[in-house]
Phi, psi and omega in degrees: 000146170284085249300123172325322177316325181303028189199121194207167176292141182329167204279159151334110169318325181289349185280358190257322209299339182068195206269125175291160163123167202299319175250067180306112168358124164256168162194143193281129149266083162279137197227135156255098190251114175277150223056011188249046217243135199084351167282168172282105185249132188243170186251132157212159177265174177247151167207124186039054164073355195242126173307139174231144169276136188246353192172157200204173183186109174288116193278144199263167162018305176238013166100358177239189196169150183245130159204129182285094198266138176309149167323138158224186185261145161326122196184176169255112188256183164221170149253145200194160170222039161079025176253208170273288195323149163227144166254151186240136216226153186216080215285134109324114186271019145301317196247168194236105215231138192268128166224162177209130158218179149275157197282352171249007186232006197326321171280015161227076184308138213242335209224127173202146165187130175104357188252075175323274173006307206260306190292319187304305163340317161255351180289278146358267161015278170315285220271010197259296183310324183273308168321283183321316164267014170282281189002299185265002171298286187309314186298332168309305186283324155326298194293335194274317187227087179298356154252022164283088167309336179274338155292320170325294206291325176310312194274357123330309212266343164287324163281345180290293200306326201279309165335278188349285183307300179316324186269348179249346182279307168357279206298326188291324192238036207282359175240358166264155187291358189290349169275359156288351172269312169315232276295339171310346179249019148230168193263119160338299203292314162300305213249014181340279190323319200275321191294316194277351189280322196285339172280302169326288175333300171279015153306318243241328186234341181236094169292283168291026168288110160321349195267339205266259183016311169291293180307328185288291181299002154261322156346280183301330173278298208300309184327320186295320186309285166302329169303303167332306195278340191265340192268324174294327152325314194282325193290318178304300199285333162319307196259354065060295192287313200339320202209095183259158180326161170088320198261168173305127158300145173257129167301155182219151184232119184227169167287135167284196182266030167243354176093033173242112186337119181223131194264154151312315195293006190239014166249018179278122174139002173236164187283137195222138184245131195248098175260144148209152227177167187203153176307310164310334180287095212247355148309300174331279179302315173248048140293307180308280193324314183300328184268342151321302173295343199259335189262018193255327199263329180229015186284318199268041173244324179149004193284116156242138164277097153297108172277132169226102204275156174230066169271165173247002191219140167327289192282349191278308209276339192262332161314311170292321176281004148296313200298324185278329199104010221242102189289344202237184174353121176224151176231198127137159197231047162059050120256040171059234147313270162349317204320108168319332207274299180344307202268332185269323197283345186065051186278142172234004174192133222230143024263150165236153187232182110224138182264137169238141149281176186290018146219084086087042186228129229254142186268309174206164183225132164063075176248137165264172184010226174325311174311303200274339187313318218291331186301309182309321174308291176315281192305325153280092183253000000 
């Protein structure tokens, strides 16, 4: 099959036309299919990801045939006898290639000769195939037995040895597309610097291949993704620093949903989880029941709750703290994003927590579920 990588807009009209002049450049296909003898076997080129036939050639007897194919641009081609298998073939328009499989394995060609491309390519292939089955044999023993540790280790060290191999046929072939199915065996985010040299690399040999084209432009949304998720780390961590563990909470003063003023500071002596959340927020709402039950379980200990919503409307935010159940301290003053405590706390997303201790000093910032219960514990005890 061909590699997620693989998909782009159709090839150029001009990329089909081959070489002008009376005797346009040929190359030769000899195909040995055993089991096909009398069939059709057809050449096609991808258009949007889908074989289309550039050429057919009816097989004798004994499964073989010849067809004299027009000049194309280096690519990805196929073979096919009208089914789903395929063998994928990755062409020159110099060269001229001898193959041979069965007609029921057809994608594991037993014969390949004159195509470099094409043998790296099922060679990979191969050893992609061999990988897969030590893999699920371990994983079968893993599934049979969850305390076998020499499978644990047998599958770490096959896949570390297999990765490995895979980051070295790349760096080795760096310029033919067959390294676009390794790379199809790796995780972006570890190998980002290996996805982009190979896009550079194959600019220089398939520039107009649909397969590059696609692929270059998933390169580039990812680069874009991750650069984007580290500056929102680097921007989270920044504000992260603003009130680090350890340091005094700053105090704050908002109104509750009766209009009357409430300071944090007038809850010092107690343990206090400073939520902030919205109606709107529905990570938030099904978040609450967990924190009903932890302030219904520790409240009569020193446990307090501040809510401090960033809602925009009075009846949206006092309606939820009906709807929910949510019995203890709300503050807030209806400026959404803009909420002043929100903004002093360097909150960039909700829900968010932060716990103060009884002298008024943060204990930890955005513990949830199992996480904030096991915190509630240690300090109340």
């Amino acid at each position: 099959m061909m590699t997620n990588y693989l998909i782009a807009p159709a090839l150029l009209a001009a990329t089909l036309a081959g070489c002008t002049g009376a005797t346009p450049q040929q190359r030769t296909l000899t195909a040995e299919i055993t089991g096909a003898g009398e069939k059709m076997l057809y050449f096609d080129k991808f258009v949007n990801n889908r074989p289309t036939h550039v050429d057919s050639v009816k097989l004798d007897a004994q499964g073989k045939g010849e067809m004299h194919l027009p000049s194309m641009p280096l690519d990805f081609y196929s073979l096919s006898l009208g089914g789903e298998q395929i063998m994928v073939l990755l062409l020159d328009s110099a060269e001229s290639i001898s193959v041979a499989a069965k007609a029921d394995s057809l994608q594991s060609p037993a014969h390949i000769e004159g195509s470099v491309n094409t043998a790296l390519l099922h060679g990979y292939f191969r050893d992609s195939k061999t990988f897969d089955e030590q893999s699920q044999a371990l994983v079968a023993r893993l599934k049979a037995d969850r305390g076998d540790t020499a499978a644990m280790a047998e599958y770490a060290a096959l896949n570390a040895t297999f990765g490995q191999s895979t980051r070295q046929f790349i760096q080795e072939h760096m310029g033919s597309p067959a390294v676009l199915a390794a790379l199809n065996r790796l995780n972006p985010e570890q190998d980002i610097a290996l996805f982009q040299q190979v896009k550079d690399s194959l600019r220089k040999t398939i520039p107009h291949s649909e397969y590059y084209t696609g692929f270059r432009d998933q390169v580039d949304r990812m680069a874009q993704q991750m650069a984007a998720a580290k500056q929102q780390e680097e921007q989270q961590a920044m504000l992260d620093n603003l009130i680090p563990v350890g340091s005094e909470a700053p105090d704050f003063t908002q109104n509750t949903p009766d209009g009357q003023p409430l300071s944090l500071s007038s809850l010092r002596g107690k343990v206090v989880l400073i939520d902030f959340w919205a109606s709107w927020c529905r990570p938030c709402r099904m978040e609450n029941p967990n924190v009903v039950r932890m302030y219904n379980k520790y409240h009569g200990k020193g446990f307090e709750i501040l809510g401090v919503s960033l809602d925009k409307t009075k009846e949206a935010w006092t309606n939820a703290i009906k709807q929910d159940g949510l019995t203890w301290k709300h503050v807030s003053d209806l400026a959404f994003w803009n909420n002043a405590v929100a903004q002093q706390y360097g909150v960039s997303a909700i829900p968010y927590t932060v716990l103060v201790g009884r002298d008024g000093k943060v204990l930890a910032k955005n513990l949830r579920g199992a996480e904030l219960e096991a915190k509630l514990a240690e300090v109340l005890k």
